[in-house]
GUZA-642603 format. One record per residue: x, z, y of N, C-alpha, C in turn; residue in one letter. Coordinates in nm, 3 decimals, always signed. Atoms other than C-alpha are relative to their C-alpha. Layout:
BEGIN
  n.east    n.up n.north ca.east   ca.up ca.north  c.east    c.up c.north residuo
       X       Z       Y       X       Z        Y       X       Z       Y       a
...
***
This chain:
BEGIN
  n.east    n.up n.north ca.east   ca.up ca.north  c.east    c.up c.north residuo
  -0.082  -0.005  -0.119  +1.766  -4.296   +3.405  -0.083  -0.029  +0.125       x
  +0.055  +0.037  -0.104  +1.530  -4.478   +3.659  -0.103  +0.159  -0.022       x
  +0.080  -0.076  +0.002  +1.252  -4.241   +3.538  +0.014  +0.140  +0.102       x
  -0.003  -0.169  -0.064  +1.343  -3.942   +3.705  +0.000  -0.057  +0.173       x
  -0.019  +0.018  -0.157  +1.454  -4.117   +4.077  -0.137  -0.035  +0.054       x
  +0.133  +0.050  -0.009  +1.162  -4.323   +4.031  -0.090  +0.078  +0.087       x
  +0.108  -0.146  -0.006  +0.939  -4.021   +4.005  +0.010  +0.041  +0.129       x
  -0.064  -0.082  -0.126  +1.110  -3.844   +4.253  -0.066  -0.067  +0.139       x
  +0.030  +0.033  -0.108  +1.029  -4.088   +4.510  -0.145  -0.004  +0.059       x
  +0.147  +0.103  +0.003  +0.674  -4.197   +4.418  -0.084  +0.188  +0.058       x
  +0.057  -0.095  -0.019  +0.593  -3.810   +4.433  -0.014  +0.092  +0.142       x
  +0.011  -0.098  -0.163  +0.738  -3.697   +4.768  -0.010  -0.104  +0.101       x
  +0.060  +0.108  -0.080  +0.681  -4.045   +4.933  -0.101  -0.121  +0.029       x
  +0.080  +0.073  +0.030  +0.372  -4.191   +4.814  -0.074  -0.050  +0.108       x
  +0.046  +0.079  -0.084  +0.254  -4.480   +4.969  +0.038  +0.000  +0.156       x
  -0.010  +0.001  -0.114  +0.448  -4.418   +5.265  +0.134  -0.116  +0.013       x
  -0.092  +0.069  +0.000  +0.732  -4.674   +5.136  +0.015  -0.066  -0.052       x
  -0.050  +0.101  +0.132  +0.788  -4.986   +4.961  +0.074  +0.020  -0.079       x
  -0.076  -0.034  +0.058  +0.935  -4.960   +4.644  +0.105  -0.132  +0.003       x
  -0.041  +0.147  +0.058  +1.162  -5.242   +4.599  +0.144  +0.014  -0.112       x
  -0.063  -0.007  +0.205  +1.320  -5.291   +4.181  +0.064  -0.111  +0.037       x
  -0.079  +0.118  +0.014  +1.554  -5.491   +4.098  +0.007  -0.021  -0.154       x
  -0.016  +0.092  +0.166  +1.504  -5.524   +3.710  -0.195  +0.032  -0.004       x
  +0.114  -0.043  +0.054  +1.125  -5.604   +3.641  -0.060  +0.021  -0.108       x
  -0.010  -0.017  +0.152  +1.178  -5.577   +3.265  +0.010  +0.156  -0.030       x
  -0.017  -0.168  +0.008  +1.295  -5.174   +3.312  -0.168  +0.084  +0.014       x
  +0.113  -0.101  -0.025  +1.096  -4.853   +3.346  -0.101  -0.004  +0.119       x
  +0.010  -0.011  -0.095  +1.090  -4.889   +3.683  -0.162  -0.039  +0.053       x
  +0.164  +0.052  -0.035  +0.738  -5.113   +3.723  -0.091  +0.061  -0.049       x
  +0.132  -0.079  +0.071  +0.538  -4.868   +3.500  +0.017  +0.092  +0.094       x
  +0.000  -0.146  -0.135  +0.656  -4.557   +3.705  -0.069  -0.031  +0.130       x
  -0.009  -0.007  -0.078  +0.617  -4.710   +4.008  -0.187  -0.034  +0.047       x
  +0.118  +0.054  -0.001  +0.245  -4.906   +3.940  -0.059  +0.122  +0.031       x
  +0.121  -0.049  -0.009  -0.037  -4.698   +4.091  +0.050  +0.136  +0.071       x
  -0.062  -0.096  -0.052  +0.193  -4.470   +4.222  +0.049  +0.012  +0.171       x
  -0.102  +0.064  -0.127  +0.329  -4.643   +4.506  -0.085  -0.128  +0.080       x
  +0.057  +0.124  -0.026  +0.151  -4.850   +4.758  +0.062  -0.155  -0.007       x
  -0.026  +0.185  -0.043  +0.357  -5.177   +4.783  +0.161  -0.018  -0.100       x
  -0.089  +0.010  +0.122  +0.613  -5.261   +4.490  +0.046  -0.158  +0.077       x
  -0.038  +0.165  -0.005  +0.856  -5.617   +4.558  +0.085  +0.016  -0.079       x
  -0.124  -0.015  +0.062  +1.121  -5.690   +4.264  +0.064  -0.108  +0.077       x
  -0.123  +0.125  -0.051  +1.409  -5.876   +4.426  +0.132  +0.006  -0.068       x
  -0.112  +0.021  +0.018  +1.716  -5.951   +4.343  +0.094  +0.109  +0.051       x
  -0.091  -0.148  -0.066  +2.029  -5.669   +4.394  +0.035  -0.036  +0.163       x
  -0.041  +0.063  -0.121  +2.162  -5.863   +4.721  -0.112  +0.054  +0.079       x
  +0.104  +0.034  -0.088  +1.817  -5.893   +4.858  -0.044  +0.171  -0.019       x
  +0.062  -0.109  -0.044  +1.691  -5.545   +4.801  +0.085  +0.129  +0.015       x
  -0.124  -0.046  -0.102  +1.974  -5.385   +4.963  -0.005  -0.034  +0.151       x
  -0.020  +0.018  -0.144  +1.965  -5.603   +5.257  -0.189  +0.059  +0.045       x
  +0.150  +0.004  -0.050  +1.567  -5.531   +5.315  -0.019  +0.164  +0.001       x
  +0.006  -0.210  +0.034  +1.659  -5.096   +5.223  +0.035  +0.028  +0.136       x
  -0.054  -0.119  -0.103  +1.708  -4.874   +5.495  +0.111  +0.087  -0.103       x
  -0.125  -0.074  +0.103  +1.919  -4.672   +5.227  -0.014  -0.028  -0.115       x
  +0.039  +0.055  +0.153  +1.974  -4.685   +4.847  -0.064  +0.131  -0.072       x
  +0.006  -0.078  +0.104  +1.845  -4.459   +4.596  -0.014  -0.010  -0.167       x
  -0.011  +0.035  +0.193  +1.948  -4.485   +4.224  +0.019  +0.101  -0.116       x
  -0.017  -0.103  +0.080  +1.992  -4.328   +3.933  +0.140  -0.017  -0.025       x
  -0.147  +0.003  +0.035  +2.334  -4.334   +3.752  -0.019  -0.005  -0.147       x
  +0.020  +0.054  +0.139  +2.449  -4.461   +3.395  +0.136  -0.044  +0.000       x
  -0.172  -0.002  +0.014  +2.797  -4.424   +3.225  +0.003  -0.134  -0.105       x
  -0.031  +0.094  +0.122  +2.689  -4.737   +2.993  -0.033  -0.100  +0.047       x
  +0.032  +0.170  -0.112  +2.589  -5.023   +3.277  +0.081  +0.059  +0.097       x
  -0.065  +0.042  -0.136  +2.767  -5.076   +3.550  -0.152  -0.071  +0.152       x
  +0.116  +0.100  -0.079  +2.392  -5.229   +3.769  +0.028  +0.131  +0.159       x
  -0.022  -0.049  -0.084  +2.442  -4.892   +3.978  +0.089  +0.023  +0.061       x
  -0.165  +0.044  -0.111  +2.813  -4.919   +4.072  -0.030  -0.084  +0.056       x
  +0.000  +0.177  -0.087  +2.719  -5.286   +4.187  -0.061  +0.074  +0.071       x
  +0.049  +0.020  -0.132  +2.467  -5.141   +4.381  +0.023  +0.096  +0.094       x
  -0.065  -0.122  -0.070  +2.653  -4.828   +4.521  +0.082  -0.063  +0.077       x
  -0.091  +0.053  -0.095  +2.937  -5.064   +4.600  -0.039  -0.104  +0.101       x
  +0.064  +0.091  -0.087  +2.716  -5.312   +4.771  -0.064  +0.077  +0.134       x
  +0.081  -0.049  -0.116  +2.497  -5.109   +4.989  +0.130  +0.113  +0.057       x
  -0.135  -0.095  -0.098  +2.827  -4.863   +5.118  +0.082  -0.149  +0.084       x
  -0.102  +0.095  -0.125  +2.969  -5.225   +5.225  -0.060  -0.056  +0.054       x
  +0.062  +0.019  -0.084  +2.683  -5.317   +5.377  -0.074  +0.133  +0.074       x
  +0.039  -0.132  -0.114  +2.660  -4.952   +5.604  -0.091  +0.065  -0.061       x
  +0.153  -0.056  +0.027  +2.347  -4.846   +5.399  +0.078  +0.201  -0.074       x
  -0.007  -0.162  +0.026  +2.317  -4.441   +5.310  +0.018  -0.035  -0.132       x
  -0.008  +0.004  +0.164  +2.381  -4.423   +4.925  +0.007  +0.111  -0.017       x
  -0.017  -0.110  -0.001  +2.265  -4.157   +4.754  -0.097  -0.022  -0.150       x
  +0.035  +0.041  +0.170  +2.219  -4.100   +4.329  -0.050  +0.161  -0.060       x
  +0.092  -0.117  +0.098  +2.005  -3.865   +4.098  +0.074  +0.002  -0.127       x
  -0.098  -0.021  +0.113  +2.252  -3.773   +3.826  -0.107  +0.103  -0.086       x
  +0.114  -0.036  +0.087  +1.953  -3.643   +3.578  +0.032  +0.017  -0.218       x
  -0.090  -0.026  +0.171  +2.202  -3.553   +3.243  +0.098  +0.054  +0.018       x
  -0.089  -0.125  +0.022  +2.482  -3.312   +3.187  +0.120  -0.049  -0.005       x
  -0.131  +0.060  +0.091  +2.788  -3.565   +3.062  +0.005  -0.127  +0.084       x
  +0.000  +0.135  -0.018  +2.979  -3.859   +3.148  -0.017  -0.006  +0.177       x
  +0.016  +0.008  -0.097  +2.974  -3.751   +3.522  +0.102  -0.087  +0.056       x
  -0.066  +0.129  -0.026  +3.284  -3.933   +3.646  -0.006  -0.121  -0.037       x
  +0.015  +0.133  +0.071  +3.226  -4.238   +3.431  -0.094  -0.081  +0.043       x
  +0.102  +0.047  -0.035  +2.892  -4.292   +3.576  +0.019  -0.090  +0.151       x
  -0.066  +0.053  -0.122  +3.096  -4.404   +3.915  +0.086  -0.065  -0.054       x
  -0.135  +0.111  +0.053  +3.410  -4.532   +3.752  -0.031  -0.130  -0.088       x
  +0.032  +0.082  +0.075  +3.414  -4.876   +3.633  +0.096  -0.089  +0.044       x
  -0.134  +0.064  -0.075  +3.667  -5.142   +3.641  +0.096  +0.040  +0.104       x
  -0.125  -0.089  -0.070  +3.943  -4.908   +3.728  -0.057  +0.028  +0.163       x
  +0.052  -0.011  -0.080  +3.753  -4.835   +4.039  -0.132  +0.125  +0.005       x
  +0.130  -0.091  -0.053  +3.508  -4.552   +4.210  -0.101  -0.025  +0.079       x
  +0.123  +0.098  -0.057  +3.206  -4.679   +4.354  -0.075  +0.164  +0.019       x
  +0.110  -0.077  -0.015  +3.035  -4.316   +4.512  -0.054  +0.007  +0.054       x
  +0.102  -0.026  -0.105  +2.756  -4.230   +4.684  +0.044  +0.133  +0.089       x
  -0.043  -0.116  -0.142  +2.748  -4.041   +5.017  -0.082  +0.162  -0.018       x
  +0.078  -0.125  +0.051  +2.493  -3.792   +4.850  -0.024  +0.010  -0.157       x
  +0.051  -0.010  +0.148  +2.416  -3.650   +4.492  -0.130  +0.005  +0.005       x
  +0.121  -0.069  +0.017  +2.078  -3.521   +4.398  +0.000  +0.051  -0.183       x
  -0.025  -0.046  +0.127  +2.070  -3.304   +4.107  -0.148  +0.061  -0.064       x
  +0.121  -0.027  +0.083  +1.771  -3.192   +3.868  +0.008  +0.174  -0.015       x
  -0.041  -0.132  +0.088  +1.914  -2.853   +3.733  +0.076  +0.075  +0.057       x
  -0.088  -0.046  -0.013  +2.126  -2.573   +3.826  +0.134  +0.027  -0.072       x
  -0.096  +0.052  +0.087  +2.356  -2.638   +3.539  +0.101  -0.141  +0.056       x
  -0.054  +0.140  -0.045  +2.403  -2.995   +3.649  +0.053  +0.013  +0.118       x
  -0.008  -0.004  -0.088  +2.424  -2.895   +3.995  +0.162  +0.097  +0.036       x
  -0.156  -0.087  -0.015  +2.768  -2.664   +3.914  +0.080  -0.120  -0.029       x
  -0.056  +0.085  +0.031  +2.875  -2.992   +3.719  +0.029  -0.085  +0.100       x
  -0.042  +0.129  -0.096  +2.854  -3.218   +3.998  +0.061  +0.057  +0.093       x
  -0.081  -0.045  -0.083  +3.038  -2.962   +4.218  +0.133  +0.017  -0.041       x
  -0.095  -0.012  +0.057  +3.288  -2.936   +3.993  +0.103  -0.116  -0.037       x
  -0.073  +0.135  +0.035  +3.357  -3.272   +3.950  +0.008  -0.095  +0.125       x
  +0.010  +0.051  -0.146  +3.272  -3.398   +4.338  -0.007  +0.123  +0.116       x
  -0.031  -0.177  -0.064  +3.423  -3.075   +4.513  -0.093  -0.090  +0.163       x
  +0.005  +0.048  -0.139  +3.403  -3.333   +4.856  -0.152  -0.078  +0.004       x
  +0.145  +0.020  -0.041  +3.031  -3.487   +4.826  -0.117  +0.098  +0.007       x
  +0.125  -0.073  +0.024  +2.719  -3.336   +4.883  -0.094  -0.024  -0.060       x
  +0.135  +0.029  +0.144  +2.497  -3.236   +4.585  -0.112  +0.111  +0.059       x
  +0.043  -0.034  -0.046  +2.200  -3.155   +4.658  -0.123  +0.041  -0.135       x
  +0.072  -0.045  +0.077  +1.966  -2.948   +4.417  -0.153  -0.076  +0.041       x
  +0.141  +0.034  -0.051  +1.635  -3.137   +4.426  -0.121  +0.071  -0.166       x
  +0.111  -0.001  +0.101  +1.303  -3.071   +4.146  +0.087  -0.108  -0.108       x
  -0.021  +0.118  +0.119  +1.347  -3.283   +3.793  -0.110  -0.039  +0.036       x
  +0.193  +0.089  +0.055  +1.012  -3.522   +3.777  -0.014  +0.025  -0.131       x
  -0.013  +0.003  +0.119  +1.095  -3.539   +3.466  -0.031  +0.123  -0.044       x
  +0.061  -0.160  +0.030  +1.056  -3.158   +3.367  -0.106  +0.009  +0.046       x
  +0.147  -0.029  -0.039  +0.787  -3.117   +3.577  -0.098  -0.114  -0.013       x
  +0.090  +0.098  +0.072  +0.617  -3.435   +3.455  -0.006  +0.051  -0.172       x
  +0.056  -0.026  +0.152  +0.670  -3.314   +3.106  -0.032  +0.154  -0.017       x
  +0.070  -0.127  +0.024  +0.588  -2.966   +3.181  -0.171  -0.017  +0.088       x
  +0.176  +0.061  -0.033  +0.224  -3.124   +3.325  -0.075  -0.036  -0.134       x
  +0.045  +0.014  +0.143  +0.161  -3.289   +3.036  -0.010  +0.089  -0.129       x
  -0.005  -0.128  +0.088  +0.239  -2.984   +2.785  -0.120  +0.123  +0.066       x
  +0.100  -0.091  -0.086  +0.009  -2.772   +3.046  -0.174  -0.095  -0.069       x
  +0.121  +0.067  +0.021  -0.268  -3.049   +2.983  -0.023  +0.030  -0.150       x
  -0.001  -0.017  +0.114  -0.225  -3.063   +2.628  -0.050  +0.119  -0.087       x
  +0.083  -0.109  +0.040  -0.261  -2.680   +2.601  -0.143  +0.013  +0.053       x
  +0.087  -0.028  -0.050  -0.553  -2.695   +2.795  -0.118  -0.038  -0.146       x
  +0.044  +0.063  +0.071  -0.682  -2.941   +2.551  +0.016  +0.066  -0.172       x
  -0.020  -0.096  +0.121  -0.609  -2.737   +2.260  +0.069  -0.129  -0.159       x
  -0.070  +0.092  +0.143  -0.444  -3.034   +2.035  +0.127  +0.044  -0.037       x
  -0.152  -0.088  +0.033  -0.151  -2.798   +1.911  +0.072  -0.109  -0.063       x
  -0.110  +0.108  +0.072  -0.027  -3.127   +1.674  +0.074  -0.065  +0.113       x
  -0.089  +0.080  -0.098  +0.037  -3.338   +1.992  +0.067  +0.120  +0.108       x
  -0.071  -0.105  -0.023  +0.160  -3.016   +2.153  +0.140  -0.017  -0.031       x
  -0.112  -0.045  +0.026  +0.403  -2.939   +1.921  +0.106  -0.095  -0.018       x
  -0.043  +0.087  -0.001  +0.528  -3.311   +1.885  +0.074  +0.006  +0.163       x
  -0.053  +0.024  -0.087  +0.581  -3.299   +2.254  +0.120  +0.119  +0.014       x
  -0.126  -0.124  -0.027  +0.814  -2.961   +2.246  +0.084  -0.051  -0.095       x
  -0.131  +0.024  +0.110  +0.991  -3.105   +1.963  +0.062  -0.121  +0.073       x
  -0.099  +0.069  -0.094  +1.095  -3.414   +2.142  +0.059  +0.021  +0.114       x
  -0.065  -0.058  -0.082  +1.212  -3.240   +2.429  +0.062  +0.100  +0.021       x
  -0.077  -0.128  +0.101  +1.402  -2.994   +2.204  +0.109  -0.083  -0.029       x
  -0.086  +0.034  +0.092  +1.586  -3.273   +2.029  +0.094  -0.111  +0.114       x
***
């Protein structure tokens, strides 16, 4: 889930922006290491109030990005989420009988990108790149280069299954 926003950011804003995490146990600190000039993990409160806007991913099985959708919209901030999977689109906002959305989508796919119109007629989704695809279509490029067809074909099979 982080992986893809992560990406997203580190690739079209490198080193031009602090990252600031709020779980330093997640994905988030590997993606972001070496990628990103200036990393701070804080607390959800605190790295909200220190954002100019939010950017998150979304997840129909935590609730960490409702908190912080509903936090940074009631403190004025832009909110705006990378929905980076096919399913579970309303759910990923709904939580304790409540909608918690962002003022923008960002979508990976043109598949996904009918889904989130279909299901948020009134926000704006906005077709961006996957990282994710094009991070794992880098690596599959390298790989052939490298001619190791076993780790090749390991990598098409996990991103088959």
């Amino acid at each position: 889930m982080y992986l893809a926003i992560e990406d997203k950011v580190t690739k079209e804003l490198n080193g031009s922006i602090t990252a600031y995490i709020h779980d330093k146990q997640g994905p988030a600190v590997n993606i972001f290491n070496g990628k990103i000039h200036k990393i701070e993990i804080l607390s959800l409160d605190d790295l909200i109030n220190k954002s100019d806007w939010l950017l998150c991913g979304t997840s129909w099985q935590s609730d960490l990005e409702w908190k912080a959708i509903r936090r940074a919209k009631k403190a004025n901030k832009k909110v705006i989420s990378f929905i980076d999977h096919w399913v579970n689109y309303r759910e990923r906002y709904f939580k304790k009988s409540e909608y918690a959305l962002p003022d923008e989508i960002w979508i990976g796919d043109i598949y996904a990108e009918k889904i989130a119109k279909d299901n948020f007629p009134n926000l704006k989704v906005m077709l961006k790149s996957n990282p994710y695809f094009l991070d794992m279509k880098e690596q599959l490029l390298k790989l052939k280069k490298s001619k190791n067809i076993n780790t090749l074909l390991n990598k098409v099979w996990v991103m088959t299954t």
